[in-house]
MIFI-240219 format. One record per atom (N, C-alpha, C): x, y, z. Coordinates in steps of 0.02 Angstrom, whole numbers, padded with zeros to 5 digits, always signed. Example, Ala and Ser with C-alpha at 12.3 -4.5 7.8 and 13.67 -1.06 7.14 Angstrom:
BEGIN
+00660-00284+00390+00615-00225+00390+00660-00165+00390+00642-00112+00354+00684-00053+00357+00645+00002+00394
//
This chain:
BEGIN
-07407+00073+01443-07374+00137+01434-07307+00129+01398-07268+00063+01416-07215+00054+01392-07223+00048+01304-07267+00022+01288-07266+00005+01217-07285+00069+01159-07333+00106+01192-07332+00166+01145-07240+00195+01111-07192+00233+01150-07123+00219+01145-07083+00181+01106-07119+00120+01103-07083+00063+01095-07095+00066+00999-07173+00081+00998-07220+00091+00939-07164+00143+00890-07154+00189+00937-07132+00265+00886-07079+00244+00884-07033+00215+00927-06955+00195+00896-06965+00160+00856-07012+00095+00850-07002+00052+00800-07016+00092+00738-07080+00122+00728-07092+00153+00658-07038+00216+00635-07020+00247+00689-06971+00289+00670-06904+00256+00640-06868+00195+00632-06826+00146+00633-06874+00121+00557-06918+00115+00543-06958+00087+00482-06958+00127+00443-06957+00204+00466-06970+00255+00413-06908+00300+00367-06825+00275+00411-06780+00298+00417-06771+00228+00345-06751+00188+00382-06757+00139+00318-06780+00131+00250-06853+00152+00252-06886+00161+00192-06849+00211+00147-06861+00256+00188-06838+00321+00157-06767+00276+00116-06699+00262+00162-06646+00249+00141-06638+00214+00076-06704+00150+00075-06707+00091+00005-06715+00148-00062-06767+00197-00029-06779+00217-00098-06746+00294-00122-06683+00309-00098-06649+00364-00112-06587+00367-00143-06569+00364-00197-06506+00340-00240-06452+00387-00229-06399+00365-00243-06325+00352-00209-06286+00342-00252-06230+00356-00252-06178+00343-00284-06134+00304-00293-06124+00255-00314-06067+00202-00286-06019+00180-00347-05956+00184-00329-05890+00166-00379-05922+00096-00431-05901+00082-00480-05907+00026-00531-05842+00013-00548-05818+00048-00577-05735+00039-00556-05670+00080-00555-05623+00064-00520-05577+00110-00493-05549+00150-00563-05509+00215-00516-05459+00247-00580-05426+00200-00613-05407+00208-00653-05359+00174-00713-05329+00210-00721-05281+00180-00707-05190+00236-00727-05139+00173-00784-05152+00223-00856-05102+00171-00891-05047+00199-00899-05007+00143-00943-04924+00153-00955-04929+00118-01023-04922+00165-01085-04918+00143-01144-04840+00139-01167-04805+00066-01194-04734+00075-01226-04734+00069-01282-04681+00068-01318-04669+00020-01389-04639-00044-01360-04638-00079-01429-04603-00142-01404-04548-00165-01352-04499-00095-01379-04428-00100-01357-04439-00075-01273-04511-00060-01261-04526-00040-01187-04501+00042-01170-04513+00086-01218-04519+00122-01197-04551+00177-01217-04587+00246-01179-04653+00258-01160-04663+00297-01240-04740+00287-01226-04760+00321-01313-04792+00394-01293-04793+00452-01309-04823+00503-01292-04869+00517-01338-04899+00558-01323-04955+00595-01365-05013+00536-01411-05025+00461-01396-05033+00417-01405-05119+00421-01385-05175+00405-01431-05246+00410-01395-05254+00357-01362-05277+00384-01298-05320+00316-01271-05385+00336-01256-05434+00280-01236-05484+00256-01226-05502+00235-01163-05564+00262-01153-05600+00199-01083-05661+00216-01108-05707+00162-01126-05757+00156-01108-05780+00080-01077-05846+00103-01073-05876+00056-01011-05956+00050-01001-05997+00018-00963-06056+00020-00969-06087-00019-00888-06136-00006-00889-06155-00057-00799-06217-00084-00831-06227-00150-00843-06292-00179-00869-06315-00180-00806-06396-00151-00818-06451-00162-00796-06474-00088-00759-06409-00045-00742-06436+00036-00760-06409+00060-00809-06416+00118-00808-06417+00187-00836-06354+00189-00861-06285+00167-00828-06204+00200-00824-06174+00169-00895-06171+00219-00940-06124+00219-00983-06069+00285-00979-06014+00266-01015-05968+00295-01036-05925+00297-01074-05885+00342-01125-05841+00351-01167-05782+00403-01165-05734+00379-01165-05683+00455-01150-05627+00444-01178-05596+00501-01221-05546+00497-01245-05491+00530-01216-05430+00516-01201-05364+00558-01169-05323+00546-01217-05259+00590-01205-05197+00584-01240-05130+00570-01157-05101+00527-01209-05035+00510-01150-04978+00553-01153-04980+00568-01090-04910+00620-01076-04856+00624-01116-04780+00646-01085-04720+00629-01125-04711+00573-01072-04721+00542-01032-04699+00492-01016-04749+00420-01009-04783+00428-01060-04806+00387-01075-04884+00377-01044-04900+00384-01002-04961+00394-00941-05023+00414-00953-05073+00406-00940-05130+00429-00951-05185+00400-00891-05221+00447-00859-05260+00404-00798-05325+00435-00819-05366+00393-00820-05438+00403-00816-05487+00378-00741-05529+00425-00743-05541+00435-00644-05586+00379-00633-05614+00367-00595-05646+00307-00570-05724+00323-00589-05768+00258-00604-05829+00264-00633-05874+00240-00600-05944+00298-00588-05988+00304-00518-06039+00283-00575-06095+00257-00535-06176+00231-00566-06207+00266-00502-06255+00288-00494-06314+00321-00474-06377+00276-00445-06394+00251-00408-06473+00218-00398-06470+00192-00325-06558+00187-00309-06571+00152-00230-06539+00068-00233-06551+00068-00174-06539-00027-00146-06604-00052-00172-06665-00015-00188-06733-00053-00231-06703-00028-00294-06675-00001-00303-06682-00004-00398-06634-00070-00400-06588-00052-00395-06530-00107-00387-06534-00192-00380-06592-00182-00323-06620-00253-00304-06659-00262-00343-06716-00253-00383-06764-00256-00434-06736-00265-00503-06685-00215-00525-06648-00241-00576-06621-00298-00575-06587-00320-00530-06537-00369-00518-06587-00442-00533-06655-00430-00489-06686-00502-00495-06715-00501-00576-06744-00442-00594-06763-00463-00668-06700-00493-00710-06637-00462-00727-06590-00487-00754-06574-00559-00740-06588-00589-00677-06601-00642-00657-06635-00708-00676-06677-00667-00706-06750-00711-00718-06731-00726-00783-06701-00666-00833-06692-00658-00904-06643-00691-00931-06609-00695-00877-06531-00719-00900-06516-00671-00954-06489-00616-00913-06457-00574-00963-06413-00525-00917-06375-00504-00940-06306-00474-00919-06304-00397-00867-06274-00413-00805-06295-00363-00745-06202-00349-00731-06195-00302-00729-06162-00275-00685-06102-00216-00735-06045-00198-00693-05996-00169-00727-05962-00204-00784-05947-00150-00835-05888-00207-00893-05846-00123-00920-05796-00145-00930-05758-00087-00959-05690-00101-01008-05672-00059-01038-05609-00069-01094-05579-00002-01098-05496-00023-01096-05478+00025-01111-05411+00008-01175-05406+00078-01235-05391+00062-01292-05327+00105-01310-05280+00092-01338-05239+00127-01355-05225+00122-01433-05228+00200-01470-05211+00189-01555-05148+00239-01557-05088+00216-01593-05044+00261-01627-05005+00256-01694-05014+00296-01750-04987+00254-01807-04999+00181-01818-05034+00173-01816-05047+00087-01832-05036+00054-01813-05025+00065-01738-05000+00020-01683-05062+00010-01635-05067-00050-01605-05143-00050-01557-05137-00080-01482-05154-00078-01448-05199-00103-01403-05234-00101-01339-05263-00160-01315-05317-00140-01293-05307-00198-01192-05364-00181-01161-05349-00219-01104-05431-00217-01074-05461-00259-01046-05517-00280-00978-05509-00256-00932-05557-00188-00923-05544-00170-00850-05599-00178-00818-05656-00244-00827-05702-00261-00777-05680-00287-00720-05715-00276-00669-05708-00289-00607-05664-00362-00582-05612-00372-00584-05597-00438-00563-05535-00450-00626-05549-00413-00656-05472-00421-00715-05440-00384-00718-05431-00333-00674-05367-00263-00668-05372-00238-00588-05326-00216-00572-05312-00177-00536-05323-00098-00527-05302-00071-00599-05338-00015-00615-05239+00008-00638-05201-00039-00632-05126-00002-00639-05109-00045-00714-05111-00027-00786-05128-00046-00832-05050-00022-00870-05002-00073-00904-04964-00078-00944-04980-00123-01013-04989-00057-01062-05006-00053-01123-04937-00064-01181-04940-00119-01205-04866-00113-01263-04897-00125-01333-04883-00080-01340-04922-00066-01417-04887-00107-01502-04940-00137-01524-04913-00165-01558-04942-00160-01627-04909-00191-01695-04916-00171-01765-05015-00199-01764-05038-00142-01799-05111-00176-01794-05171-00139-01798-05201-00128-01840-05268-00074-01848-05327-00061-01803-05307+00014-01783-05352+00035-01716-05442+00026-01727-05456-00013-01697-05521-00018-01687-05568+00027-01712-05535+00086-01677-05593+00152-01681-05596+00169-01750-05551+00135-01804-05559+00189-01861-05605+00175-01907
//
């Protein structure tokens, strides 16, 4: 008698799970980025374009976005979400595995003004997300 009970918790506990592997979710790739663009002499550039883009190998998550920096120099771009289950995730992850080929978050962010440039790594493990930009003599990428 005890085990019938025992039966429906367990499968009920199996079915809660299942469900969970295969229902996609949202999860950060990487934080806001808040920059601070100067000139040399260190101080702030306004109206200056910047850049973030970014990409998540092995899903779906790209992105591109352009802002302009305040009068005090500033510009924040919001934090970047990817979409998928713990099986997509896990399945991607082992093929990329197998392939040897490139999994996870990578991002850049770019600054152009008058012919002044640059640029910074905001993949996971090389920023903070608090980004000081000093712009220097040098042809903007984007053009």
């Amino acid at each position: 008698m005890r085990l019938i009970p025992f039966l429906a918790v367990l499968g009920a506990i199996a079915l809660v799970l299942m469900i969970a592997a295969f229902i996609p979710f949202s999860f950060t790739v990487l934080p806001e980025c808040r920059i601070l663009v100067t000139n040399s002499a260190g101080k702030p550039v306004d109206n200056a374009e910047a850049y973030e883009t970014g990409s998540y190998y092995g899903l779906r998550g790209s992105w591109s976005e352009r802002r302009v920096t305040d009068r005090e120099g500033q510009v924040t771009f919001p934090a970047r979400k990817v979409r998928a289950s713990l099986v997509q995730r896990g399945l991607v992850r082992m093929v990329t595995r197998q392939f040897h080929v490139p999994y996870g978050p990578v991002g850049m962010v770019s600054v152009c003004d008058e012919g002044r440039y640059a640029e910074q790594d905001i993949s996971p493990g090389k920023s903070d997300g608090n980004i000081k930009l000093v712009l220097a003599a040098g042809r903007c990428r984007r053009d």
